[in-house]
N, CA and C atoms as a LAMMPS dump frame, in Angstrom:
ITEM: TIMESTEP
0
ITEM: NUMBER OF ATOMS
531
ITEM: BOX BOUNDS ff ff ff
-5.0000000000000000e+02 5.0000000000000000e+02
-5.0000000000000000e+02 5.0000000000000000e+02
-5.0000000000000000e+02 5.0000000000000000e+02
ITEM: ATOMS id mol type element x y z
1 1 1 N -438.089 -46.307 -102.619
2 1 2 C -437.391 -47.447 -102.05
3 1 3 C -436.824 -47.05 -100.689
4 2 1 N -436.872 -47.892 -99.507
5 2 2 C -436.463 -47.471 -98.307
6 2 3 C -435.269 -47.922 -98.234
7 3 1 N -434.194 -47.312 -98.613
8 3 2 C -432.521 -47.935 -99.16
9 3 3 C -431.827 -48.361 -97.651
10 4 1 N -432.32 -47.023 -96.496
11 4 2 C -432.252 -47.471 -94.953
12 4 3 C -432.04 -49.056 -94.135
13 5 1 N -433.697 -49.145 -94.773
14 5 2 C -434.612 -50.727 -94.037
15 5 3 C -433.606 -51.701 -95.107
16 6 1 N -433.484 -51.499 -96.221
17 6 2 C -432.799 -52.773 -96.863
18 6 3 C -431.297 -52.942 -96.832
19 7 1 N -430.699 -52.065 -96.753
20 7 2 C -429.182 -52.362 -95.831
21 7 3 C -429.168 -53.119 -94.63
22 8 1 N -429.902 -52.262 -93.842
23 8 2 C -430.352 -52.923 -92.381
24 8 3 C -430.82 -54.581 -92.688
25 9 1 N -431.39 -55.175 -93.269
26 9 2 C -431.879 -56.219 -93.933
27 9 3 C -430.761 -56.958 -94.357
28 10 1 N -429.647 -56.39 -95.032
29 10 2 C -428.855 -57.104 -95.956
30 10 3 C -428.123 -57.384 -94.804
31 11 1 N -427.622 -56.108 -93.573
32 11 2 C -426.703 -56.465 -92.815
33 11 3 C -426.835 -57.519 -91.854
34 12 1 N -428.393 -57.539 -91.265
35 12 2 C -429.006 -58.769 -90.609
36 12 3 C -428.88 -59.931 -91.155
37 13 1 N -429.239 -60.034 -92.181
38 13 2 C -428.909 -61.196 -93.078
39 13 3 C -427.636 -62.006 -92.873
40 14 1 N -426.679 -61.062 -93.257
41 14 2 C -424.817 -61.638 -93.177
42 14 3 C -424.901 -61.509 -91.495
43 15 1 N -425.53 -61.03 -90.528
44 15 2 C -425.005 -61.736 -89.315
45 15 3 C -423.964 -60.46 -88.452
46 16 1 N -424.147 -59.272 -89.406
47 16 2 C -422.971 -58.349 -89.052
48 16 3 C -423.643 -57.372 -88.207
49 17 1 N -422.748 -56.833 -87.477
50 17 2 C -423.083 -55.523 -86.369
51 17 3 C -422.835 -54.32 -87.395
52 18 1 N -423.361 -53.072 -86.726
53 18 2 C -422.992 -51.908 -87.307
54 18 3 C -421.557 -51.6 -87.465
55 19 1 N -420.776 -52.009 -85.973
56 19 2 C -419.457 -51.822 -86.411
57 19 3 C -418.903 -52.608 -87.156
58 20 1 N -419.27 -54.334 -87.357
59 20 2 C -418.356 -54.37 -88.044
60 20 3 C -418.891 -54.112 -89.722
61 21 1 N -420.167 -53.758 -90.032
62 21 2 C -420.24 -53.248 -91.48
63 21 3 C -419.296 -51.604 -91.708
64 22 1 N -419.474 -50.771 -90.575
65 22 2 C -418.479 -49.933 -90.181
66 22 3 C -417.022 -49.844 -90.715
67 23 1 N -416.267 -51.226 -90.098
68 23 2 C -415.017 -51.467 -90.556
69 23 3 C -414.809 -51.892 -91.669
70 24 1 N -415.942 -52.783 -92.416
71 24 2 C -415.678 -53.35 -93.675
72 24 3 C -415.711 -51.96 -94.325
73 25 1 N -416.75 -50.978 -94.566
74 25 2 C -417.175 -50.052 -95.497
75 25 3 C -416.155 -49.005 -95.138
76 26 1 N -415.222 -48.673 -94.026
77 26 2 C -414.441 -47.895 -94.152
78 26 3 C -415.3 -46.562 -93.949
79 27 1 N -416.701 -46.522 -93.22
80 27 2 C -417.714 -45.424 -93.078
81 27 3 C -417.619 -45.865 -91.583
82 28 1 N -418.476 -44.715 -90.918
83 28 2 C -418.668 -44.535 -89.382
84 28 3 C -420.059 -45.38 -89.078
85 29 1 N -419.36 -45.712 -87.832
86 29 2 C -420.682 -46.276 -87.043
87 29 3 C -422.187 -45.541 -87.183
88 30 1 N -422.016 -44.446 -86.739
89 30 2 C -423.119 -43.039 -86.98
90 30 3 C -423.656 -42.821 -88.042
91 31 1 N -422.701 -42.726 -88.805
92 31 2 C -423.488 -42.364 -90.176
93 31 3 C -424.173 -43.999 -90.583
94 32 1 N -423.774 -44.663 -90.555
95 32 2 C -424.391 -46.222 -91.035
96 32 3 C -425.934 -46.123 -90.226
97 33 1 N -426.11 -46.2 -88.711
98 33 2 C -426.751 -45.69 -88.114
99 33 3 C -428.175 -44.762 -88.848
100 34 1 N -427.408 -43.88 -88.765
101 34 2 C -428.436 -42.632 -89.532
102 34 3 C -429.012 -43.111 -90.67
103 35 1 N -428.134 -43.654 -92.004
104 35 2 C -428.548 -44.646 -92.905
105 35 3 C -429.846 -45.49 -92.35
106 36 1 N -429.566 -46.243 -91.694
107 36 2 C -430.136 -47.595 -91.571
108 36 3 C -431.668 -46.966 -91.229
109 37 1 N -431.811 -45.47 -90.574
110 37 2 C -433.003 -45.201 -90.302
111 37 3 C -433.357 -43.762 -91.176
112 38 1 N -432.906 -43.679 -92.355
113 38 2 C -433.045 -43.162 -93.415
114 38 3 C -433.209 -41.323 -92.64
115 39 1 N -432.133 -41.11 -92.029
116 39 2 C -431.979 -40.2 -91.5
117 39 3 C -431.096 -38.851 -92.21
118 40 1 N -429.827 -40.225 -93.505
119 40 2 C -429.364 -38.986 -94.175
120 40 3 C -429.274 -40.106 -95.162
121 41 1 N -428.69 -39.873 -96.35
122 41 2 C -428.689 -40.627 -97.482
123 41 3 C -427.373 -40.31 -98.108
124 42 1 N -426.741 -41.642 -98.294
125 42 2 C -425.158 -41.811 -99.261
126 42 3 C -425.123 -41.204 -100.126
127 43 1 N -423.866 -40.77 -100.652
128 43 2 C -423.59 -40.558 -101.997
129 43 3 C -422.809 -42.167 -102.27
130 44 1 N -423.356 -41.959 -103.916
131 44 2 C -423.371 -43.431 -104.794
132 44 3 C -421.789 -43.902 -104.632
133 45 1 N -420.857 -43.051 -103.985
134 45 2 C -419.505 -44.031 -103.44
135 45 3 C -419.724 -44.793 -102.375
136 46 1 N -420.093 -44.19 -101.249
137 46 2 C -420.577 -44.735 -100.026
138 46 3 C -421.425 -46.119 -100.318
139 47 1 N -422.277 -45.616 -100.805
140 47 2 C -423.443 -46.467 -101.142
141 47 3 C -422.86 -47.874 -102.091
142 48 1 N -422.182 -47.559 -102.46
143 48 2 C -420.816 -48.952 -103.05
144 48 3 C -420.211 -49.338 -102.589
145 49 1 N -419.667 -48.529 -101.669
146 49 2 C -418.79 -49.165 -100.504
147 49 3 C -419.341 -50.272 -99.453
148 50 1 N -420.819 -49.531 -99.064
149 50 2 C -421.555 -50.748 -98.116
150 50 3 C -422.247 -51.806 -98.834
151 51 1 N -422.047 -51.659 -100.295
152 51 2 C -422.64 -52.746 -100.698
153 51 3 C -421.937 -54.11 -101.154
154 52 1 N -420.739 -53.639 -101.182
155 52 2 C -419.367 -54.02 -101.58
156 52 3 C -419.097 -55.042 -100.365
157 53 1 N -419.251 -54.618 -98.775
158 53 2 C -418.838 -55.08 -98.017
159 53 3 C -420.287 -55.951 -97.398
160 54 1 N -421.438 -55.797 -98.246
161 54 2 C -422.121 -56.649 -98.38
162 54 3 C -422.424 -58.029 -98.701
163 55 1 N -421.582 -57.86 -99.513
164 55 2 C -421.254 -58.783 -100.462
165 55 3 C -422.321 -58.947 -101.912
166 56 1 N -422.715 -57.794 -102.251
167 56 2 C -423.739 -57.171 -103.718
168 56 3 C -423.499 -56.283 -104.031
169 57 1 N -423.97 -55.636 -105.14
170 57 2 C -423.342 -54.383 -105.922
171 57 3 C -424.548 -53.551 -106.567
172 58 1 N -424.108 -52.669 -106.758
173 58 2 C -425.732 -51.506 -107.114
174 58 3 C -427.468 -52.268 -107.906
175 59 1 N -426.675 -52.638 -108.982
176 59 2 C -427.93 -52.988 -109.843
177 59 3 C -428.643 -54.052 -109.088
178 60 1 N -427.693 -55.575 -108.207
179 60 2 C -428.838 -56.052 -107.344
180 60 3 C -429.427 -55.138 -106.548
181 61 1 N -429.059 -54.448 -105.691
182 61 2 C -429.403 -53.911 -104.436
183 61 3 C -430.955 -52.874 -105.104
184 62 1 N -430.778 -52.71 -106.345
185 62 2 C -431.933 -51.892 -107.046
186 62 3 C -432.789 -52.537 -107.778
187 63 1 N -431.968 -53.762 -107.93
188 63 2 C -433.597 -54.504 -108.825
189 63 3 C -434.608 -54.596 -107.987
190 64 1 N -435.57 -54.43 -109.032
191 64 2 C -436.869 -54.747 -108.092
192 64 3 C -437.154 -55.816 -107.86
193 65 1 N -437.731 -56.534 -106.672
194 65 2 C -438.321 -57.74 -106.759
195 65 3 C -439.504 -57.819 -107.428
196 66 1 N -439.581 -59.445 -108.133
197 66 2 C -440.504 -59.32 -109.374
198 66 3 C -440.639 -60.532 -108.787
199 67 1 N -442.273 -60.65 -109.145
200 67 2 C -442.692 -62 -108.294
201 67 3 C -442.665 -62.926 -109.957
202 68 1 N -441.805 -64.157 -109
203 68 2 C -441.664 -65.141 -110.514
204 68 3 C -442.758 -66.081 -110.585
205 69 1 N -443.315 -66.139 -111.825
206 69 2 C -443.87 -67.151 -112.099
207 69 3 C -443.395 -68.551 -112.338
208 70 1 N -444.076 -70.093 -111.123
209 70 2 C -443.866 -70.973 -111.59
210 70 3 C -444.713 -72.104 -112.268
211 71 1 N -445.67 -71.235 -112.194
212 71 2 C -446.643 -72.616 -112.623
213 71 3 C -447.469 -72.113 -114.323
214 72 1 N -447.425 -72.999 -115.634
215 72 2 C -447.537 -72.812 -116.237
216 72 3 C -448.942 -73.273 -116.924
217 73 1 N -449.86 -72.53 -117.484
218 73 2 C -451.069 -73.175 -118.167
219 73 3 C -451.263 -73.7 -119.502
220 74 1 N -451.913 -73.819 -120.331
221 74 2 C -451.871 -74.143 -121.745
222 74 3 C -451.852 -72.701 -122.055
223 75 1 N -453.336 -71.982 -121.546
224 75 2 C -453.161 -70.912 -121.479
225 75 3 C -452.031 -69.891 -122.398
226 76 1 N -450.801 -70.143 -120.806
227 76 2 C -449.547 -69.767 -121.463
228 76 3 C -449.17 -69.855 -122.654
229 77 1 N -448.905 -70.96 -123.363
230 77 2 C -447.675 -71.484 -124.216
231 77 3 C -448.095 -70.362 -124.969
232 78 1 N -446.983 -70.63 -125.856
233 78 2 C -446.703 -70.023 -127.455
234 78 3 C -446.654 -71.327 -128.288
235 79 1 N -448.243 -71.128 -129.318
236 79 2 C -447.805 -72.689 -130.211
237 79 3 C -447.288 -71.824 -131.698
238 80 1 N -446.249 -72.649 -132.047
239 80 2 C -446.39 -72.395 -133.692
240 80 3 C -446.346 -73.732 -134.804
241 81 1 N -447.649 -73.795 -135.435
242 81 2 C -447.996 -74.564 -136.374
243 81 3 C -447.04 -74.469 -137.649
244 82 1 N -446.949 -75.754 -137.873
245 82 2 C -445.683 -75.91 -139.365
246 82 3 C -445.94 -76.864 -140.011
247 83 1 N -445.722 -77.061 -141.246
248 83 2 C -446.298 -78.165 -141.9
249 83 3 C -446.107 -79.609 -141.614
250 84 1 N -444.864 -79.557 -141.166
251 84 2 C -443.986 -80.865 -140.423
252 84 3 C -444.16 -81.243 -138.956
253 85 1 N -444.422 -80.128 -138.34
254 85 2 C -444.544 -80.37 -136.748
255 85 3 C -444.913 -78.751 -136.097
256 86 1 N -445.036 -79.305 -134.887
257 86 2 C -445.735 -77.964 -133.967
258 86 3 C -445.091 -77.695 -133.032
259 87 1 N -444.942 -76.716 -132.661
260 87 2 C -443.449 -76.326 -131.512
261 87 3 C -444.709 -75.767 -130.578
262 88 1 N -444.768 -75.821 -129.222
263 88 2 C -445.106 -75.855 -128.18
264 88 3 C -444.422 -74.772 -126.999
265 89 1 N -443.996 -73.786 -127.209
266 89 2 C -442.969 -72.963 -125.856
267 89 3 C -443.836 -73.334 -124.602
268 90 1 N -443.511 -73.849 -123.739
269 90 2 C -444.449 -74.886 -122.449
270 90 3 C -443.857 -73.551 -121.246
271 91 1 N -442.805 -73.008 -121.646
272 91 2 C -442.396 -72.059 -120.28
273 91 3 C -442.176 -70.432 -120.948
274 92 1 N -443.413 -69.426 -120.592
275 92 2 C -443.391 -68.387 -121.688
276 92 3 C -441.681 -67.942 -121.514
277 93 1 N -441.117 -66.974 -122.38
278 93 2 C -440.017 -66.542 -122.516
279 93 3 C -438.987 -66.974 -122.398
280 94 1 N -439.09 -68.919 -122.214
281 94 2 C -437.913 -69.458 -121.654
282 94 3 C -436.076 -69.102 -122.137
283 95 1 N -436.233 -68.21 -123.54
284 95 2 C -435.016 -68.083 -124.139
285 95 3 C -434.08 -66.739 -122.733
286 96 1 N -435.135 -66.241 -121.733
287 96 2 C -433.773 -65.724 -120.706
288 96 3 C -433.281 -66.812 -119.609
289 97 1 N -433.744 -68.312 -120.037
290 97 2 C -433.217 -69.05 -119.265
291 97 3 C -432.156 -69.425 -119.617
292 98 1 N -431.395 -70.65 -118.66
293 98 2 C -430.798 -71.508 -119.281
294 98 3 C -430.93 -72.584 -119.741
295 99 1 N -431.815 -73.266 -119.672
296 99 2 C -432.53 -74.269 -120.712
297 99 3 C -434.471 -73.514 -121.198
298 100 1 N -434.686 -74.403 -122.662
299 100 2 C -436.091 -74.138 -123.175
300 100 3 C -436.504 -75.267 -123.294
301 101 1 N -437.543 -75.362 -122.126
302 101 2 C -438.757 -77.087 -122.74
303 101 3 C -439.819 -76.342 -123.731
304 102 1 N -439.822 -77.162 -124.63
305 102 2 C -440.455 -77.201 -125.691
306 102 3 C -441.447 -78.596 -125.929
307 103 1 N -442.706 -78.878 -126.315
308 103 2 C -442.986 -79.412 -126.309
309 103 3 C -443.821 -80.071 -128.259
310 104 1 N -443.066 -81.127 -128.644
311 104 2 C -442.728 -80.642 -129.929
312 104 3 C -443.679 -81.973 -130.702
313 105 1 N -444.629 -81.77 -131.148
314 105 2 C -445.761 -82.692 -131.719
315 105 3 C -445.226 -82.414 -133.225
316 106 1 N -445.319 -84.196 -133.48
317 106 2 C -445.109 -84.501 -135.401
318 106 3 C -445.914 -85.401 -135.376
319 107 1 N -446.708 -85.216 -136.609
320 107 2 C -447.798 -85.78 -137.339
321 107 3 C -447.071 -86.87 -138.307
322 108 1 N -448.022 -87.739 -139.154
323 108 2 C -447.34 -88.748 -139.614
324 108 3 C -446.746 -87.941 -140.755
325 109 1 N -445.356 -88.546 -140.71
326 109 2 C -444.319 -88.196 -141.873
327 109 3 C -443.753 -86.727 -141.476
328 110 1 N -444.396 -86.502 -140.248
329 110 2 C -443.387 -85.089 -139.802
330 110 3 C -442.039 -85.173 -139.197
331 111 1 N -441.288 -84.031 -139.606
332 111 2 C -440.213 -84.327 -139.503
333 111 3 C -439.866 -82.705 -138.437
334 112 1 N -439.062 -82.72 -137.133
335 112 2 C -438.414 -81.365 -137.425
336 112 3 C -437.418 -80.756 -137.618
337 113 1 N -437.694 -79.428 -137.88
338 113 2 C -436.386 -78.484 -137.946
339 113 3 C -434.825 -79.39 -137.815
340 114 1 N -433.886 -79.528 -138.843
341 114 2 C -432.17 -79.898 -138.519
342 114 3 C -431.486 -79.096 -137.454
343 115 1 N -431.988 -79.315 -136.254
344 115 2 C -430.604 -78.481 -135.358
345 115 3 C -429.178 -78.805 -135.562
346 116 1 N -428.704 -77.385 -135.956
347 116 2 C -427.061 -77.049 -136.119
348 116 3 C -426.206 -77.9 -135.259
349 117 1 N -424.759 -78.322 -135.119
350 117 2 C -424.238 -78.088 -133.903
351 117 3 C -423.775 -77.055 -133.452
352 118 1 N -424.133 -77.177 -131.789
353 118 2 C -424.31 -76.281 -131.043
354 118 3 C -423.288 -76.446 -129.733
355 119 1 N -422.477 -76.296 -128.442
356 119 2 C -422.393 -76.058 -127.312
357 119 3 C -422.948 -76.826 -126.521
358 120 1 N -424.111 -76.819 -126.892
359 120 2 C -424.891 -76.932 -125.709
360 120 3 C -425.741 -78.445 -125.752
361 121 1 N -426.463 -78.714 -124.604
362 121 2 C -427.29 -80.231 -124.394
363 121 3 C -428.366 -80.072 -124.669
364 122 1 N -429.351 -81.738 -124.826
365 122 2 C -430.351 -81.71 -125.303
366 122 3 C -430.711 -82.988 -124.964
367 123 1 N -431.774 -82.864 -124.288
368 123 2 C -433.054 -84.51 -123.45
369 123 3 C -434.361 -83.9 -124.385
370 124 1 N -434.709 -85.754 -124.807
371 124 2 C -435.998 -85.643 -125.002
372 124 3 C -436.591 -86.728 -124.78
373 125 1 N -437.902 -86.608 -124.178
374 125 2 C -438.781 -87.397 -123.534
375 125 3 C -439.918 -87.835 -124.595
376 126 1 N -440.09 -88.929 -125.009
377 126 2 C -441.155 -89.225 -126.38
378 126 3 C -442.818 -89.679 -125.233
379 127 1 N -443.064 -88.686 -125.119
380 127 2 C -444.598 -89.165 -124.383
381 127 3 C -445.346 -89.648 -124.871
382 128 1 N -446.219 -89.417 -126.476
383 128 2 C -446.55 -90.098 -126.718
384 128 3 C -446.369 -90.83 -128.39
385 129 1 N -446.434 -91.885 -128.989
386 129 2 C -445.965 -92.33 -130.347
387 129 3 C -444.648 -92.778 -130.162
388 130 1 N -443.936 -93.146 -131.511
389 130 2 C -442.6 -93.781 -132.059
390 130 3 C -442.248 -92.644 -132.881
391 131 1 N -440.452 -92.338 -132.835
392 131 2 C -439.312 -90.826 -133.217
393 131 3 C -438.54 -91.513 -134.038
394 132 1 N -438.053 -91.169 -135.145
395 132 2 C -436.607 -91.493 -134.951
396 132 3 C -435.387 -90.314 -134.728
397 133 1 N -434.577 -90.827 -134.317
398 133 2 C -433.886 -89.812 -133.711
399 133 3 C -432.921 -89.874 -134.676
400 134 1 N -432.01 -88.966 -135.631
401 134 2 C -431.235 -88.873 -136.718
402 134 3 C -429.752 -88.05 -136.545
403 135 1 N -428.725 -88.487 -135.832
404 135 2 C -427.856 -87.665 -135.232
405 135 3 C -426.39 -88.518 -136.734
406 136 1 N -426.295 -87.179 -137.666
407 136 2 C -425.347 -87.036 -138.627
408 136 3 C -425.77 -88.353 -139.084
409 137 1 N -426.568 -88.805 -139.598
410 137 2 C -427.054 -90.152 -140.335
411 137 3 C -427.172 -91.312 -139.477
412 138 1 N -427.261 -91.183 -138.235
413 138 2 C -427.1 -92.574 -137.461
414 138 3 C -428.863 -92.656 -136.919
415 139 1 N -429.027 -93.696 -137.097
416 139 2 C -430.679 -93.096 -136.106
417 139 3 C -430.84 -94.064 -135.445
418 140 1 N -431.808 -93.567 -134.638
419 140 2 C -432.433 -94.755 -133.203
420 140 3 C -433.711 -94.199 -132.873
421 141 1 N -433.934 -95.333 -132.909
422 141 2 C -435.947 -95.103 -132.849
423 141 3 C -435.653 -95.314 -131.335
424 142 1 N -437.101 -94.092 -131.189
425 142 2 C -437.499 -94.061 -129.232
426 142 3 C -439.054 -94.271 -129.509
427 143 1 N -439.306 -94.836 -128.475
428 143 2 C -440.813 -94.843 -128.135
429 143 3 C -441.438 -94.411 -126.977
430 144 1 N -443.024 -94.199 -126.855
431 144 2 C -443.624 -93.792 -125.468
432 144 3 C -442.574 -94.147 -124.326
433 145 1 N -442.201 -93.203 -123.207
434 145 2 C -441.39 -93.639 -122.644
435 145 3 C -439.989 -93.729 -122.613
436 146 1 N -439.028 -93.601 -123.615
437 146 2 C -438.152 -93.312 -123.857
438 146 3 C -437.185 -92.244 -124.415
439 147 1 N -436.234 -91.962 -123.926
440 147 2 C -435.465 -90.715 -123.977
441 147 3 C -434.102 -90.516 -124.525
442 148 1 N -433.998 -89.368 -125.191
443 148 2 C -432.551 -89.379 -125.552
444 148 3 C -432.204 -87.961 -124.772
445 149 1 N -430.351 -87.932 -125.116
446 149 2 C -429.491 -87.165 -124.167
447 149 3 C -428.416 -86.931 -124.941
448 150 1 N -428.365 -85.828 -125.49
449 150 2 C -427.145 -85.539 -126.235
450 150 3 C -426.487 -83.996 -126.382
451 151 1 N -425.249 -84.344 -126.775
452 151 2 C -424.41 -82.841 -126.465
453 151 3 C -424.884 -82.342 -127.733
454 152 1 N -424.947 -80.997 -128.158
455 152 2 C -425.161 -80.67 -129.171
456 152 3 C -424.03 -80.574 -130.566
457 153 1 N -423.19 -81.366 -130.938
458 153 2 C -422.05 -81.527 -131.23
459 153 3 C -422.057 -81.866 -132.818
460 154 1 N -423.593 -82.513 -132.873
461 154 2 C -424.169 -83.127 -134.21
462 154 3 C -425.145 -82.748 -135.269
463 155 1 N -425.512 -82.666 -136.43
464 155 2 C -426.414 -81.961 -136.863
465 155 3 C -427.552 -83.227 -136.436
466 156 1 N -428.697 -82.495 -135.981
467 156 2 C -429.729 -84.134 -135.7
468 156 3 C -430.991 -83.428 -136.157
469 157 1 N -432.009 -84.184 -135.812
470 157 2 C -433.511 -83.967 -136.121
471 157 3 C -433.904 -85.483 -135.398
472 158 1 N -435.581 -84.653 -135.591
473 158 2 C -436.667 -86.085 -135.432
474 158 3 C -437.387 -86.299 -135.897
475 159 1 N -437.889 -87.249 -136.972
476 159 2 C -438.582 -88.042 -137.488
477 159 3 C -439.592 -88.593 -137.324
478 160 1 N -441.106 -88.938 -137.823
479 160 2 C -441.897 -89.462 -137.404
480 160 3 C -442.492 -90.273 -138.707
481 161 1 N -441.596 -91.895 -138.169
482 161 2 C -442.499 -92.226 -139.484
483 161 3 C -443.429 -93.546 -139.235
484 162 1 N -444.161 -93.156 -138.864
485 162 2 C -445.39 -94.303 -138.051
486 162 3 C -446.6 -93.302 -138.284
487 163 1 N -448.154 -94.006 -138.147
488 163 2 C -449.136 -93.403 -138.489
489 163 3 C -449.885 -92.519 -137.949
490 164 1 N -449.175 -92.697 -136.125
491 164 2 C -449.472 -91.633 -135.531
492 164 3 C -448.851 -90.946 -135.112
493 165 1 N -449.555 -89.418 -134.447
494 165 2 C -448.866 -88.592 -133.804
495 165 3 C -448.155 -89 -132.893
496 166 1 N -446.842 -88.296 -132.763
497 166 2 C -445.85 -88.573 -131.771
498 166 3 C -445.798 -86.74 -130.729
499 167 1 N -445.806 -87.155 -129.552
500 167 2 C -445.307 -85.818 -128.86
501 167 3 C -444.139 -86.254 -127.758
502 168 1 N -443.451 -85.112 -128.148
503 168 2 C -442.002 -85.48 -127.493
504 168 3 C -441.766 -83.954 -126.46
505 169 1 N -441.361 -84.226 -125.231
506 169 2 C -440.921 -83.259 -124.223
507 169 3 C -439.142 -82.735 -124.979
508 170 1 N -438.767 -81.803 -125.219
509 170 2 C -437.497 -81.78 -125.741
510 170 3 C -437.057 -80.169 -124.812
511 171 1 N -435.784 -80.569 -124.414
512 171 2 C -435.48 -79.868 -123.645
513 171 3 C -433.874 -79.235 -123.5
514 172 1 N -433.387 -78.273 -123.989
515 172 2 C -432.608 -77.924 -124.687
516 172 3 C -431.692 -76.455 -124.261
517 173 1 N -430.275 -77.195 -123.454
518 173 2 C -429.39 -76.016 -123.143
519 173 3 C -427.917 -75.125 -123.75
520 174 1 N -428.31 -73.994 -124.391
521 174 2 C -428.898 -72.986 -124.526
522 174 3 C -430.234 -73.003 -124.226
523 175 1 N -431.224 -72.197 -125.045
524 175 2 C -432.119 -72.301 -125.781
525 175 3 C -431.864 -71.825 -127.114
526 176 1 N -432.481 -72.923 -127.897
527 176 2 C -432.577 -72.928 -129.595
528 176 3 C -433.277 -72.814 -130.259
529 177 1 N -434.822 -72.506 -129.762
530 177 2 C -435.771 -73.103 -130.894
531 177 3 C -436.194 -71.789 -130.821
């Protein structure tokens, strides 16, 4: 890693001169200098200190850049088949996010999984077929086109009781499924 070039980088970035990263870091003009062209190398106080007055702290300044993936294939998913319905993971690993789209197909008379209450929110998009939506015994049918939005506060599920398949976009913060 050229720790030099990416200070130099960070400091360009914020707009700052050597001196004044200098004055923030409480280090010399010279030695920053020498740094910046990997002439001598910090000890891990120093090296906190300018990162500090960076405004970042070790573990960013060391992660690696990791090229993110945004575009997703079928390819991708993770399906898992169930007797009641089929769970769909549409974004691989989404549980280090903060929300998981899931994409969640019920067959006639499928029903899924009772989500707990939870913290957290929950949209779902019925793309294609008729749901019912079952929040602590209350229900409301959605159809193609229609969506629900709810805090997770309730024990709920969804229902499918029509002859065809229903697929619903469900989208859910935490992630739960």
């Amino acid at each position: 890693m050229d720790i030099g070039g990416k200070i130099r980088q960070l400091r360009t970035q914020k707009g700052l001169t050597l001196e004044e990263l200098a004055s923030r870091s409480e280090l010399t003009k010279g030695f920053l200098s020498q740094l910046e062209r990997n002439l001598t190398s910090p000890s891990i106080d120093s090296l906190d200190d300018i990162l500090e007055a960076l405004g970042t702290n070790l573990a960013d300044f060391f992660e690696e850049d990791k090229v993110e993936q945004y575009t997703f294939r079928e390819s991708d998913f993770y399906v898992d088949e169930r007797d009641d319905y089929t769970v769909s993971w549409i974004v691989p690993n989404a549980q280090k996010n903060q929300m998981e789209p899931i994409l969640l197909t019920l067959p006639e008379g499928g029903a899924s999984f009772e989500v707990a209450p939870h913290s957290g929110e929950e949209f779902g998009y019925v793309v294609d077929g008729t749901v019912v939506l079952d929040c602590d015994g209350k229900e409301s049918v959605l159809s193609k086109g229609e969506t629900f939005c709810l805090h997770g506060r309730t024990f709920h599920h969804l229902k499918n009781e029509k002859s065809a398949t229903a697929h619903i976009l469900w989208i859910s913060t935490p992630p739960l499924f």
